[in-house]
Backbone bond lengths (Angstrom), bond angles and torsions (degrees), N, CA, C in turn:
res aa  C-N    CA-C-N  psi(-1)  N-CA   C-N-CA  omega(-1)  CA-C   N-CA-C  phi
1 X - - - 1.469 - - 1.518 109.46 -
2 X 1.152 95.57 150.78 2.399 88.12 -154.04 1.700 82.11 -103.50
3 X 1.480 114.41 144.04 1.237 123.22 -168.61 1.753 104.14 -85.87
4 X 1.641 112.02 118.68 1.561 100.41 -171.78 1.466 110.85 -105.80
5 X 1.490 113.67 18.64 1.282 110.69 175.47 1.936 121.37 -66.16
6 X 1.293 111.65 145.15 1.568 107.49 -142.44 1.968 102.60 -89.23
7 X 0.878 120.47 129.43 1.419 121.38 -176.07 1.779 115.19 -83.23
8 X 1.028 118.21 147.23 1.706 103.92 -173.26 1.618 96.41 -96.64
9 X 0.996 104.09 157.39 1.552 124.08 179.64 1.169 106.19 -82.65
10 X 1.637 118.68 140.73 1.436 128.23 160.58 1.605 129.59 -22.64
11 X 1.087 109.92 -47.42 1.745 121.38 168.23 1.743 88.55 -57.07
12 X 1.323 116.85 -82.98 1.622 115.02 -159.86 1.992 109.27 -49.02
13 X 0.791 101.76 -26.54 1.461 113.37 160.39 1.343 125.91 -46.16
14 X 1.340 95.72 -74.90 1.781 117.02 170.40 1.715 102.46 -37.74
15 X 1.071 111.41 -60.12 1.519 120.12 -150.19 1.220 101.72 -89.06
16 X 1.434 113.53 -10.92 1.871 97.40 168.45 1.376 115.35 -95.78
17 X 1.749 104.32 -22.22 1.261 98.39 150.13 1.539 137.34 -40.30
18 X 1.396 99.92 -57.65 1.540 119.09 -168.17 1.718 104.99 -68.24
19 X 1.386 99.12 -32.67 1.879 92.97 165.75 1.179 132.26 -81.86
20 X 1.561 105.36 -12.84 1.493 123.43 158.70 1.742 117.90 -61.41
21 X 1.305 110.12 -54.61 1.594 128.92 -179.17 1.914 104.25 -54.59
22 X 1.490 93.73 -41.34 1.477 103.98 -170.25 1.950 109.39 -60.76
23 X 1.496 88.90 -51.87 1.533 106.79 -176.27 1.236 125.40 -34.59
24 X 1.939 109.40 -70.89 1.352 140.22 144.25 1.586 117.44 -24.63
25 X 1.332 112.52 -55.81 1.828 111.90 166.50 1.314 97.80 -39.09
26 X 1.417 118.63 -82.37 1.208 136.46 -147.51 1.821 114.31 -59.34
27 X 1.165 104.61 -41.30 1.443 113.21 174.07 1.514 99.94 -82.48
28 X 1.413 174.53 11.62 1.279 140.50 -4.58 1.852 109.94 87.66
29 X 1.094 104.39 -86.41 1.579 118.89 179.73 1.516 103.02 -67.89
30 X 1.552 130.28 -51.72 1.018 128.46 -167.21 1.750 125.64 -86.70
31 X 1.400 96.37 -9.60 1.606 123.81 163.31 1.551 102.00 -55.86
32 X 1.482 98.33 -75.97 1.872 108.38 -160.23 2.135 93.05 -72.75
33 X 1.370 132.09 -42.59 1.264 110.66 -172.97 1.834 105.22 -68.71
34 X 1.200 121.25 -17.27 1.815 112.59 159.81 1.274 106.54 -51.77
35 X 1.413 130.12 -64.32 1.078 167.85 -145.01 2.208 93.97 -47.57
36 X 1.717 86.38 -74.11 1.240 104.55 -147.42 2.021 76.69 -75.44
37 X 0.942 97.59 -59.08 2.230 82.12 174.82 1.271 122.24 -31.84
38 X 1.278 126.98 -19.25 1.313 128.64 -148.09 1.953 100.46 -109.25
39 X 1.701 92.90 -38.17 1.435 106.70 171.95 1.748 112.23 -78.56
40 X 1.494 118.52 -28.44 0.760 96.51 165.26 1.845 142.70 -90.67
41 X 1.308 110.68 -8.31 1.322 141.04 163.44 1.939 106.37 -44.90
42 X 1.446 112.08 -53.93 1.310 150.29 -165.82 1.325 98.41 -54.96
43 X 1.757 116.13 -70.82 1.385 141.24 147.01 1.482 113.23 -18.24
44 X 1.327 101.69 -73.54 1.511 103.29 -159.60 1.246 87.21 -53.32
45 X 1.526 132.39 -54.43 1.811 119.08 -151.40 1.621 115.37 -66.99
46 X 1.706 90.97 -51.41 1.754 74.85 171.25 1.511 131.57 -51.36
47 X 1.342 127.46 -51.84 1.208 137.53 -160.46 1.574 77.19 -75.17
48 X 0.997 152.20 -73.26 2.084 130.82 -173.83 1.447 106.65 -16.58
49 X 1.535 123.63 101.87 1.239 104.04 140.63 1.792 155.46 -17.10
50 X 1.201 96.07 -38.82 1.360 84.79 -178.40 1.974 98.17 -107.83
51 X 1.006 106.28 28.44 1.369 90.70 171.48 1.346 138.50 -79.24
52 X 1.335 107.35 -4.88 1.449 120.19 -174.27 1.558 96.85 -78.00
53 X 1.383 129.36 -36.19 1.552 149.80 -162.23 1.570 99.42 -79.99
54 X 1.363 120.81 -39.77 1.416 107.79 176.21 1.209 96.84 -116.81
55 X 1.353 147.37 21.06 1.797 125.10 132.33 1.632 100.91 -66.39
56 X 1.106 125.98 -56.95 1.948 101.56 -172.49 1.335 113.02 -73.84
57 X 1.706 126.78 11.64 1.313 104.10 -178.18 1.086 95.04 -102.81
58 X 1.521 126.37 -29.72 1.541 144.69 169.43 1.330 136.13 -61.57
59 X 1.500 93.76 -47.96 1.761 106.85 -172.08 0.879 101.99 -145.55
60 X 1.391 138.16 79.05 1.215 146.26 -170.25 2.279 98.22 -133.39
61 X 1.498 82.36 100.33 1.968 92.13 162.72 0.976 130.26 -11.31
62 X 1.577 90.12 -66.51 1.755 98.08 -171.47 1.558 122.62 -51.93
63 X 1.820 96.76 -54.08 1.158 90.78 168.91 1.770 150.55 -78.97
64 X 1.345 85.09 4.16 1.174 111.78 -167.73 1.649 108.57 -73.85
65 X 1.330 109.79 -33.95 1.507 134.08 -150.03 1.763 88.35 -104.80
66 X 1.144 110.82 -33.24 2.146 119.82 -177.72 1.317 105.61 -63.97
67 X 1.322 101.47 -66.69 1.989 120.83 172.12 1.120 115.21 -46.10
68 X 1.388 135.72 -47.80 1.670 130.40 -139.08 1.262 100.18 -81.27
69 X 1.663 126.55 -43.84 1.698 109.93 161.07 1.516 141.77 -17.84
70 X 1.435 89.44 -63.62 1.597 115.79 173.62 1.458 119.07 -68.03
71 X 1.503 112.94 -38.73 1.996 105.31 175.41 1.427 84.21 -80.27
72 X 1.237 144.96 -63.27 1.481 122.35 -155.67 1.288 117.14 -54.14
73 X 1.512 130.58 -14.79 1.090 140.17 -148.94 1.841 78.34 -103.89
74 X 1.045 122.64 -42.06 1.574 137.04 -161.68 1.781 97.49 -76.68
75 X 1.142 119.51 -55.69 1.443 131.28 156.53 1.298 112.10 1.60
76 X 1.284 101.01 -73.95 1.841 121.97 -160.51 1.470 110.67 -43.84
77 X 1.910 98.00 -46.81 1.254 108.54 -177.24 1.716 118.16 -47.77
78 X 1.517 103.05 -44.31 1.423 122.06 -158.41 1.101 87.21 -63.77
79 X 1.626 135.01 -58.29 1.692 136.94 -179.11 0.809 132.71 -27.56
80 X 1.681 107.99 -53.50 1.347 136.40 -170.36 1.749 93.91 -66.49
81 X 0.999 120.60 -68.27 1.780 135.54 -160.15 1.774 102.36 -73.28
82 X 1.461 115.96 -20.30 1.284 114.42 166.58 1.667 105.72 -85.62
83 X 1.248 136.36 -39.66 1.432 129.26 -171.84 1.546 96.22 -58.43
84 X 1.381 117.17 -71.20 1.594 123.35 -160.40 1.310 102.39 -70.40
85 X 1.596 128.60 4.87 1.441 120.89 173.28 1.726 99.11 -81.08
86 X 1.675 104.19 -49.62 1.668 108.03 -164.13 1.251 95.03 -73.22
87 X 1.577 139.28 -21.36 1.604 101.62 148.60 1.352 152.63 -81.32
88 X 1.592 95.96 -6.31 1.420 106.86 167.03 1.928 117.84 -84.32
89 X 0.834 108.84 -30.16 1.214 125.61 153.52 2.316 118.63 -36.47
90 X 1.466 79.90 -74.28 1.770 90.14 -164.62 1.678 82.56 -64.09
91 X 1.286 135.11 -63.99 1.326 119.06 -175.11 1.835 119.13 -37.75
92 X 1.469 102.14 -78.16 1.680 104.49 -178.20 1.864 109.92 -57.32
93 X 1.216 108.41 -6.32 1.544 87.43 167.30 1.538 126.08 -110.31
94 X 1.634 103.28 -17.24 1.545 106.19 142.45 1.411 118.83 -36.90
95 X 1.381 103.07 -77.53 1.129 100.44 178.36 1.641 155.73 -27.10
96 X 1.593 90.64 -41.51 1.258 118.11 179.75 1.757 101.77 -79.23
97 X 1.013 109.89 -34.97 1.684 122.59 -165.10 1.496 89.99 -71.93
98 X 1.293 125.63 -58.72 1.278 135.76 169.51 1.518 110.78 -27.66
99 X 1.002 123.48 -92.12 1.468 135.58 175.43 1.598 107.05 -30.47
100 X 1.364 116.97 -56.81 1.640 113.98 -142.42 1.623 69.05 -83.78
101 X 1.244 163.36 -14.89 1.389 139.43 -178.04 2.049 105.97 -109.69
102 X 1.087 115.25 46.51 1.198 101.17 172.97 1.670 88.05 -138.81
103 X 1.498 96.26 168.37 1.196 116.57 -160.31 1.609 116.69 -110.96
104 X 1.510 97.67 -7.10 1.880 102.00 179.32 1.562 121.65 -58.81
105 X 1.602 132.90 124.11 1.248 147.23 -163.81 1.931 83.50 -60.64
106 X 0.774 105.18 -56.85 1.980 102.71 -177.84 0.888 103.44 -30.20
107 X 2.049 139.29 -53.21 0.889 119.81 -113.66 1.557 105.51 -131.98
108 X 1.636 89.69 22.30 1.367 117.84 175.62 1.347 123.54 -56.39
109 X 1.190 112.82 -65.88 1.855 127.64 174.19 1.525 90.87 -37.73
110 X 1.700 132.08 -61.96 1.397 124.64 -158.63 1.538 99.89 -63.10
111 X 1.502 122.64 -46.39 0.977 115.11 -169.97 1.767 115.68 -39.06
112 X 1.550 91.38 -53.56 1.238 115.75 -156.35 1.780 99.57 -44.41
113 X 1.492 86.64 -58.66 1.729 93.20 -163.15 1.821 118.96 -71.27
114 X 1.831 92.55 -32.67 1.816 107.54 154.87 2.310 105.53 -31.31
115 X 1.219 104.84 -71.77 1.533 116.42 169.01 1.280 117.75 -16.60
116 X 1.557 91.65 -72.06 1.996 100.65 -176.38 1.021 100.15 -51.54
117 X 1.422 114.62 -54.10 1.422 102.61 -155.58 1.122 120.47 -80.51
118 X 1.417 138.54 -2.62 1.242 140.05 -174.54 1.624 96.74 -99.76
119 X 1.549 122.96 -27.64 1.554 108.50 172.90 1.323 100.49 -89.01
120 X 0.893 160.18 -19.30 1.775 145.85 -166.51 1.483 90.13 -93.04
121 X 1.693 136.52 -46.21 1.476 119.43 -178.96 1.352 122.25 -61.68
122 X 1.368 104.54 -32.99 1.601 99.63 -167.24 2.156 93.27 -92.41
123 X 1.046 119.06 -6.42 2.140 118.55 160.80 1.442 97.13 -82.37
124 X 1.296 155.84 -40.76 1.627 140.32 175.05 1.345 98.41 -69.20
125 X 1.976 98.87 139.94 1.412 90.90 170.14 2.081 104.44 -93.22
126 X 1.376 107.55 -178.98 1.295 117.17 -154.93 1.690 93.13 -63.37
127 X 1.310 105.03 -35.59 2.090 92.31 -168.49 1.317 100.97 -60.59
128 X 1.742 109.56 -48.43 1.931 102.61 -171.48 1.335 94.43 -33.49
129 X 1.392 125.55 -93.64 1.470 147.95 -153.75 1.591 97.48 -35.74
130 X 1.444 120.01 -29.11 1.640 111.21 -173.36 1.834 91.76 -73.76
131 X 1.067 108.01 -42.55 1.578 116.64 -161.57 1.399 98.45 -56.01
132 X 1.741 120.65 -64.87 1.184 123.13 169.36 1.398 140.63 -18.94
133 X 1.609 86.94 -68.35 1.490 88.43 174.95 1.559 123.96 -103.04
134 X 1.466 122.41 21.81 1.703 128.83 -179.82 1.819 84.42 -107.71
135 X 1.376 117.14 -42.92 1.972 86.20 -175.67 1.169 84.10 -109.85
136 X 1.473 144.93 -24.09 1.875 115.17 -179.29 1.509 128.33 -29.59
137 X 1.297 91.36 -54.03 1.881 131.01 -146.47 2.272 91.19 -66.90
138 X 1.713 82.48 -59.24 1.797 87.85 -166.58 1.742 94.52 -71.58
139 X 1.262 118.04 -29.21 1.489 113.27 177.58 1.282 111.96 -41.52
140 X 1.519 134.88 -39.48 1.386 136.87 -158.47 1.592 90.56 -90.96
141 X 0.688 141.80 -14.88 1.832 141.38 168.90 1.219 84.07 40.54
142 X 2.024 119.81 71.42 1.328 134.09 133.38 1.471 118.34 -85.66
143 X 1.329 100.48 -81.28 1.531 113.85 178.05 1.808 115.02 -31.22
144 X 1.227 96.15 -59.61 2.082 101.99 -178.76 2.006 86.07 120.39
145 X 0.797 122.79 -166.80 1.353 145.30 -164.99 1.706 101.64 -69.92
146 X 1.375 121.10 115.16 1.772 135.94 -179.74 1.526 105.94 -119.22
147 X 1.249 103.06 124.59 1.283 112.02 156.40 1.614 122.10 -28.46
148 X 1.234 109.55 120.12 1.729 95.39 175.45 1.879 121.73 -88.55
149 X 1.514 103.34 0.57 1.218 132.25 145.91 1.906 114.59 -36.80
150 X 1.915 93.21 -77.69 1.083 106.54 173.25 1.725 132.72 -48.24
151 X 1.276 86.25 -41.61 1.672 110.57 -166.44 2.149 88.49 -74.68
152 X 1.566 128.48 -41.96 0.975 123.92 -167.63 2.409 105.17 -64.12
153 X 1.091 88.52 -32.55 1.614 116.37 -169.94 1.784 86.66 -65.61
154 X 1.439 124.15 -59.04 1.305 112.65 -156.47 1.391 108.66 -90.14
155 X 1.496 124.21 -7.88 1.566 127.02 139.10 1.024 129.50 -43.48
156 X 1.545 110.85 -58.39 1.491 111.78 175.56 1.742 135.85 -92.03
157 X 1.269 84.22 13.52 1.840 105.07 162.16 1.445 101.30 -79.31
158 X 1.447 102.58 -54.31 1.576 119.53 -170.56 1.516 117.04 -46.49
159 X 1.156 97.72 -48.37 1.775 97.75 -166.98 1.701 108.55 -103.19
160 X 1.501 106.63 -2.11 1.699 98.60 160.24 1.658 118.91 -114.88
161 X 1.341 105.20 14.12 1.397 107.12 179.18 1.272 93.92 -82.28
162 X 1.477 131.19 -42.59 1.384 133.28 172.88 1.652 125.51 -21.84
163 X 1.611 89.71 -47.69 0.911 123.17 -161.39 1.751 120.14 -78.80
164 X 0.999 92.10 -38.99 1.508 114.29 171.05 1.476 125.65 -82.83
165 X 1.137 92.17 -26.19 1.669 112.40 -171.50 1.804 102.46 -68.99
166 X 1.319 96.75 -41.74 1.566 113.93 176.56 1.558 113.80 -55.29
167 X 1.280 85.91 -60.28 1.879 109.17 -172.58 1.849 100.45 -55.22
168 X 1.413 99.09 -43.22 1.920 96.46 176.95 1.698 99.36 -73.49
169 X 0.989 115.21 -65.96 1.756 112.63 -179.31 1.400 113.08 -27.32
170 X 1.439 129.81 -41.16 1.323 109.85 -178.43 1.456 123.89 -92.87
171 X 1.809 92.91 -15.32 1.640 108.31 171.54 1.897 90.12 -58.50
172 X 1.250 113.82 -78.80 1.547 102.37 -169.99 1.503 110.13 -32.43
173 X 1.045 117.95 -56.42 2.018 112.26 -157.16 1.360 89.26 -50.65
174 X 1.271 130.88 -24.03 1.938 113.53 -137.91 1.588 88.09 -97.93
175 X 1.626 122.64 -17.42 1.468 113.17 -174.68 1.681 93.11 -89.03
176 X 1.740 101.85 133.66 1.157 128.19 -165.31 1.719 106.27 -60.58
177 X 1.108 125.04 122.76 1.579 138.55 165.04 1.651 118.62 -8.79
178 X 1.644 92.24 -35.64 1.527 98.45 -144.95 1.903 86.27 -87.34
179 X 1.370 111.04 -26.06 1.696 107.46 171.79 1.437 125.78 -48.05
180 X 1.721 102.75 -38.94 1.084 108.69 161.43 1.686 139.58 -76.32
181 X 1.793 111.43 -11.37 1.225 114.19 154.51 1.156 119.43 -88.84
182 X 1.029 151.94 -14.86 1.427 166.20 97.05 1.703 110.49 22.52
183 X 1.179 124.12 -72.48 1.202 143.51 178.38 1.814 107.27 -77.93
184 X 0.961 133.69 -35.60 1.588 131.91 161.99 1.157 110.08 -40.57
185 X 1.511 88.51 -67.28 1.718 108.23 -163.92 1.665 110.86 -54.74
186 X 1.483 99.92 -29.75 1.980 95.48 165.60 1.163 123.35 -79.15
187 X 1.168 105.18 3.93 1.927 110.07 176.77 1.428 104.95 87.47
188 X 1.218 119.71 40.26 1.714 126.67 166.40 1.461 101.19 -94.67
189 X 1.334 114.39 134.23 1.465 124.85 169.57 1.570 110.78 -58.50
190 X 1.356 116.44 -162.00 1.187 129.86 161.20 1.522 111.75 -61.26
191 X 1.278 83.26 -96.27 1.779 89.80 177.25 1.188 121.45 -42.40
192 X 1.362 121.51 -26.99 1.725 113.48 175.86 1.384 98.39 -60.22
193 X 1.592 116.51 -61.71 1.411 106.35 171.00 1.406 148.17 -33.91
194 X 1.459 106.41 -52.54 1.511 93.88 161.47 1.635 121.56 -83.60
195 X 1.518 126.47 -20.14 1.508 114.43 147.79 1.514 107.75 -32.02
196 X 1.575 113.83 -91.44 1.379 118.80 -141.38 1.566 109.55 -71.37
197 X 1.434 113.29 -27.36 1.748 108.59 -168.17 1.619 104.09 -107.12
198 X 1.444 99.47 -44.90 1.672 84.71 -166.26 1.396 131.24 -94.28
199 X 1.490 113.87 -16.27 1.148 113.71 151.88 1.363 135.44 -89.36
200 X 1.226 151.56 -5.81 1.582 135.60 119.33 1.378 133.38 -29.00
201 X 1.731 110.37 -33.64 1.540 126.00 171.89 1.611 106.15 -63.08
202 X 1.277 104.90 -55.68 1.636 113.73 -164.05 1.615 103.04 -88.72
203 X 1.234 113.05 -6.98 2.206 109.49 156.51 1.365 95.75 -63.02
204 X 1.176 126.03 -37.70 1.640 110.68 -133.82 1.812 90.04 -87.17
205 X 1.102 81.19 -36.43 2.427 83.63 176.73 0.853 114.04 -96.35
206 X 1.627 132.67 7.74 1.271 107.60 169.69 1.847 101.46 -121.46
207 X 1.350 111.85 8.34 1.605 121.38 -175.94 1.665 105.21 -26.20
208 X 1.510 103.68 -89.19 1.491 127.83 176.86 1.875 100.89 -15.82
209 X 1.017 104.27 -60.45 1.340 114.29 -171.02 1.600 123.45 -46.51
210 X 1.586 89.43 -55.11 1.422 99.51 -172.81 1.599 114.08 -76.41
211 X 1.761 101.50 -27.13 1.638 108.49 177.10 1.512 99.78 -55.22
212 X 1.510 121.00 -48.92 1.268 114.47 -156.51 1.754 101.94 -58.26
213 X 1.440 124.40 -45.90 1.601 127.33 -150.60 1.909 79.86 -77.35
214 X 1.396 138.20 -52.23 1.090 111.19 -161.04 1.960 104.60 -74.13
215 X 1.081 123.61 2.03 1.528 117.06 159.23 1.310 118.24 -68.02
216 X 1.349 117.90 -53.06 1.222 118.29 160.63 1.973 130.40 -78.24
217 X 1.026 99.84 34.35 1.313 133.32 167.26 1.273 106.40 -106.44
218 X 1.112 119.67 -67.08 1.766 134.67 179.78 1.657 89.61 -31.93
219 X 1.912 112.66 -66.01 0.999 103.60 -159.69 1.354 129.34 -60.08
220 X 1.150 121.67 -41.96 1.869 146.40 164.73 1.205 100.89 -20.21
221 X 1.297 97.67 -54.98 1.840 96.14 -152.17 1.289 119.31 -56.58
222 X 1.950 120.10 4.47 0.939 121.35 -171.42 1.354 92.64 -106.55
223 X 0.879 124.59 29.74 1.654 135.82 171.81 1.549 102.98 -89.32
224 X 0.769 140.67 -31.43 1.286 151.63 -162.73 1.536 96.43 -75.40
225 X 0.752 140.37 -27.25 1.620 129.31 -156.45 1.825 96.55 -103.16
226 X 1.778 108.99 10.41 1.677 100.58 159.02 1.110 96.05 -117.67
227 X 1.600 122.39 62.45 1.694 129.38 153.20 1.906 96.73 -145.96
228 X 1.639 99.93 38.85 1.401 110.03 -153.85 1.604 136.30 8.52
229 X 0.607 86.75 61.79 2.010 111.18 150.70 0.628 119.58 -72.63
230 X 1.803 143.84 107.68 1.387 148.62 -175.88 1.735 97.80 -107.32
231 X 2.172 81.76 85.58 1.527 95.68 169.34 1.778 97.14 -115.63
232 X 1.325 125.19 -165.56 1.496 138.22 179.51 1.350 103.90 -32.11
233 X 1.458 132.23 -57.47 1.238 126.83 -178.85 1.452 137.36 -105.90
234 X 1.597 92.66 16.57 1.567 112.00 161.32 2.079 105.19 -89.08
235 X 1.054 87.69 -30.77 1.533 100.25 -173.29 1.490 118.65 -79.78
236 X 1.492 103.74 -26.74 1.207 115.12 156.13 1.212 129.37 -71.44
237 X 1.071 124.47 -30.93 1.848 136.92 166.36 1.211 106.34 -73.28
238 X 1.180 129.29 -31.48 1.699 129.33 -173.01 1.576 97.11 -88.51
239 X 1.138 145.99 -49.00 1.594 140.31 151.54 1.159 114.27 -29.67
240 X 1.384 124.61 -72.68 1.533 119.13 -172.39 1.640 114.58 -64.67
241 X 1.198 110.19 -27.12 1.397 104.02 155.70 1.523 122.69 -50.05
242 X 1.106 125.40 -61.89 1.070 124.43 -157.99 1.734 104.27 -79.70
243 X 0.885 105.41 -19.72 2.040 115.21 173.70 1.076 127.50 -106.70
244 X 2.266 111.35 -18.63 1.524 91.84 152.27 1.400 102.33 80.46
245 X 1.990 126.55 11.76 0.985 146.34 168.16 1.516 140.12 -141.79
246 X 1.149 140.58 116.22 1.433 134.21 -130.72 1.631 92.73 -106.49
247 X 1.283 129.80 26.69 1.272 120.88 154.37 1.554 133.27 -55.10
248 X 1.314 96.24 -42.23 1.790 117.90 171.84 1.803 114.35 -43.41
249 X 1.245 114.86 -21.36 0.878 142.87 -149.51 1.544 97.67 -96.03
250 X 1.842 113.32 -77.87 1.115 113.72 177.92 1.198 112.72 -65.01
251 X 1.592 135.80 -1.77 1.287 133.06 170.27 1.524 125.01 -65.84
252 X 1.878 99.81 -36.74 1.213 107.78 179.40 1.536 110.42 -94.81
253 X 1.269 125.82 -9.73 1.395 132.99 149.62 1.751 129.93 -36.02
254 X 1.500 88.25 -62.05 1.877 101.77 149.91 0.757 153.71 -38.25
255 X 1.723 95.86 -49.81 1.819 113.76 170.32 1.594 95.54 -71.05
256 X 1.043 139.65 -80.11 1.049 140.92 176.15 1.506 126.71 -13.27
257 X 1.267 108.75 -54.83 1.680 112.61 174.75 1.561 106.28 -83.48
258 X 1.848 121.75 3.63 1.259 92.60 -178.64 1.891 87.06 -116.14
259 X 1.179 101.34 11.53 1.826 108.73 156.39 1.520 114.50 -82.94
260 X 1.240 117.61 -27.80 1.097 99.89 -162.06 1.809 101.55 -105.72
261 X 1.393 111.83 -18.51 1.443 114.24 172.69 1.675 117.66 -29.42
262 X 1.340 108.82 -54.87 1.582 98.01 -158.18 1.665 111.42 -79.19
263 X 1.487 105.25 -7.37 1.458 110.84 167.44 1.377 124.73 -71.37
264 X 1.444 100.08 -34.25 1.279 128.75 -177.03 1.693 98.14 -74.88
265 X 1.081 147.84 -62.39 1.590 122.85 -174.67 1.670 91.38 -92.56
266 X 0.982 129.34 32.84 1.905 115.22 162.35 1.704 95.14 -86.13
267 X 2.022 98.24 -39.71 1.417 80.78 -165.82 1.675 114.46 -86.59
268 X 1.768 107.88 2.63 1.522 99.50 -168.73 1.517 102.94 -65.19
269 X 2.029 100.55 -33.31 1.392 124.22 -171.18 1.226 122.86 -46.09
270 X 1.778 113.29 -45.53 1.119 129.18 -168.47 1.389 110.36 -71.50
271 X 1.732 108.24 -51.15 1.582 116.53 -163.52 1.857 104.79 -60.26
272 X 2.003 91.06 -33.90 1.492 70.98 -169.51 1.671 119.27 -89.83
273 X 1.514 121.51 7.66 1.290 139.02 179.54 2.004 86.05 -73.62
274 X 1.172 101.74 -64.96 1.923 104.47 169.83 1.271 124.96 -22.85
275 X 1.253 101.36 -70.34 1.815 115.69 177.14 1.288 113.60 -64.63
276 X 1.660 121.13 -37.25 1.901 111.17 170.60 1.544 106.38 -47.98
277 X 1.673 103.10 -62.45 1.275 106.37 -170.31 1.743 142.40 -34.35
278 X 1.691 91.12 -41.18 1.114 146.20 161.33 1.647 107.38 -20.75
279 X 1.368 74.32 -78.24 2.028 104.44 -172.50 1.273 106.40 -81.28
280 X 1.377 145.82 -29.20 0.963 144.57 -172.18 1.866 119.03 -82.51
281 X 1.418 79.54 -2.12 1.914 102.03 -169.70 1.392 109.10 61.43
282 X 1.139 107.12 54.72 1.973 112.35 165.30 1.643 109.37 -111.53
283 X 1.162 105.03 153.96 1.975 118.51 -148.58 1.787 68.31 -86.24
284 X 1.764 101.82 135.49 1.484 98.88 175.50 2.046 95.79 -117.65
């Protein structure tokens, strides 16, 4: 049986070579220019005078190794109040996205007040809204005694559902009209419709987007610990207090950026899986 698998031609040869040669340059070039930044960064600090004074106030071992119990221990909190945020979040900003793009005369009043509230949350910045609602809420001495845990969680639903709600609203407008006559016309309800067609359509373009606001979600949540919450960066302030050294600090800095890392290349991953597709003329 004669083998018909297809051989590339000398030209296609050449040129995968030459994108090979190119590659290697380039990874190559971008090796040694890290390289020489890194030496010179190195430079600049030693030769700074006062650098010896802010490596032990900064990066100092000892303390580094005293603290890290206590913010990691502080951590958990942030986890905990970031998981049940990104579901309170993807729900109330569905939601909201939902509403502010439909067209029912009923559903006007929601619209209306959906509006306010999505422009007055996203004009407060996130501490007001912590302030608001961690002493507002127990101020009214309805409820009886709330977690300020809790109370930090229903702040920060609050002021990024806004946020999201937006980011889905324009994902919906951008999927074309006709998807939605399309899907009628098969005898899909409303809601089946935007369940089954339009929101899977409008994830896929607005992904990048929304990854980015829940990264900076991640970060917020350490906002919470000025309605005292002794989470990562309450625990970090209560260390450097007591030592009179701001290492505690870059400790919980760490944890943090090595929380937020894998979100951070899911979404470099995603956008740029997007943009091949993109260019390659594939239906995104």
């Amino acid at each position: 049986m004669k083998n018909t698998t297809m051989q590339p031609s000398e030209v296609e040869v050449d040129r995968r070579a030459y994108r090979r040669r190119q590659s290697e340059k380039s990874v190559a070039t971008s090796v040694a220019s890290t390289v020489v930044l890194v030496v010179l960064i190195v430079i600049g600090l030693h030769v700074s005078p006062g650098w010896p004074r802010v490596r032990e106030s900064f990066f100092s071992g000892k303390y580094f190794i005293q603290s890290f119990p206590s913010i990691l221990k502080g951590l958990w909190i942030n986890i905990q109040v970031l998981i049940v945020a990104v579901i309170g979040v993807a729900i109330l900003g569905t939601l909201i996205a939902v509403i502010r793009t439909s067209k029912s005369p009923v559903l006007f009043p929601l619209r209306a007040l959906v509006t306010l509230y999505t422009t007055v949350m996203r004009g407060i910045p996130m501490i007001v809204v912590l302030y608001l609602i961690g002493f507002g809420i127990p101020g009214l001495a309805i409820f009886g005694r709330i977690s300020p845990v809790v109370l930090g969680t229903i702040a920060v639903v609050m002021s990024y559902s806004a946020y999201i709600g937006e980011v889905l609203r324009a994902g919906f407008q951008d999927v074309n009209p006709s998807q939605r006559a399309s899907a009628r016309s098969l005898g899909l309800t409303n809601g089946q419709t935007i369940r089954i067609v339009v929101i899977p359509q409008a994830l896929r373009s607005v992904a990048p987007a929304l990854m980015n606001d829940f990264i900076s979600m991640q970060k917020d949540v350490g906002l919470i610990s000025t309605l005292g919450v002794v989470d990562a960066v309450r625990a970090a302030q209560i260390a450097s207090m007591k030592t009179f050294n701001y290492t505690p600090y870059v400790v919980a800095s760490l944890l943090f950026i090595l929380l937020s890392v894998p979100f951070i290349f899911l979404n470099d991953w995603y956008s740029a899986k997007l943009r091949a597709r993109e260019q390659s003329g594939g239906t995104v």
